[in-house]
Every structure is written in C-alpha cells, then in structure tokens.
C-alpha positions in Angstrom: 17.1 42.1 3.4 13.6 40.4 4.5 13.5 38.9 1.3 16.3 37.8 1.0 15.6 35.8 4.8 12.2 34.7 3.2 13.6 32.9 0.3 16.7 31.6 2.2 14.5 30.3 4.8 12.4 28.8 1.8 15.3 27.2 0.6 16.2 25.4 3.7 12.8 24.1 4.7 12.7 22.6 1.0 16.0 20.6 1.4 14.9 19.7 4.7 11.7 18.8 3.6 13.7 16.9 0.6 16.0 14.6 2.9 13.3 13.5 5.1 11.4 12.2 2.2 14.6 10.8 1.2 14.2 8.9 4.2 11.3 7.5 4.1 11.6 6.3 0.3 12.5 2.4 2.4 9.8 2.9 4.4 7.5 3.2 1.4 8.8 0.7 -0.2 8.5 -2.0 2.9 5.1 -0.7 3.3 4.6 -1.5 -0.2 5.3 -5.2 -0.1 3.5 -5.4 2.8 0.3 -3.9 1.3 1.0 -6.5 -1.4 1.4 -9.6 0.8 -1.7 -8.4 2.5 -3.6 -8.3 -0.7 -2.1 -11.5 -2.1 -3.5 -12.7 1.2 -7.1 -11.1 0.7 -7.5 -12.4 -2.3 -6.6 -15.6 -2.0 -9.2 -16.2 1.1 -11.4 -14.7 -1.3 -10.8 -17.3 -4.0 -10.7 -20.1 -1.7 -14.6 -19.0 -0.5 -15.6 -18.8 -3.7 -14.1 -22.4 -4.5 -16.2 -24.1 -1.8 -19.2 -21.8 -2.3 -19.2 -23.7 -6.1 -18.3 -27.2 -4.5 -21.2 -26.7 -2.1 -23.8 -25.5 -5.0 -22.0 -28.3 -7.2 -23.0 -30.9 -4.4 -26.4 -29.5 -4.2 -27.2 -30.1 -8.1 -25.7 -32.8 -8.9 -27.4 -34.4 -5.7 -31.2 -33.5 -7.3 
C-alpha cells in the first residue's frame, strides 16, 4: 500500500509539475522576443560606435 501512495503521489506532482510548465510556455516565449529586441538593441549601439570610431580614425588620416 505505501507504494502504491509513493508512485501515485509521484504521478500527481509530475502532472502538476507538467501544467505549470504548460503555463509558462507564453511567458517563455514573450521573454524570448524580449531577449531578442534587447539584443537587436545591443548590437546595433554597438555597430553605430564602431561606425564613428572609423569616421573619427577616417578624419584623422585623411587629415595628415
């Protein structure tokens, strides 16, 4: 009888463990566009650095 308790209490914490990740499957995926937007974001600051970091050493040499 125990184990019988054991593995039906097994059972139920795996559904419920199941339908809350079932849940949280749109949280995951608004957290992923997020994450994107925020790199999208990151690397476009970066890339607009590096463009005036070569428009000021451009400046520089052709100024010589």
């Amino acid at each position: 009888m125990k184990a019988f308790l054991v593995g039906l209490l097994f059972l139920i914490s795996i559904s419920v463990l199941s339908f809350v990740i079932i849940l949280l499957v749109p949280l995951l995926a608004a957290l992923n566009f997020v994450l994107y937007i925020f790199v999208f974001l990151l690397v476009s600051c970066f890339l607009i650095w590096l463009l005036g970091k070569f428009i000021l050493w451009a400046w520089r040499e052709f100024k010589k």
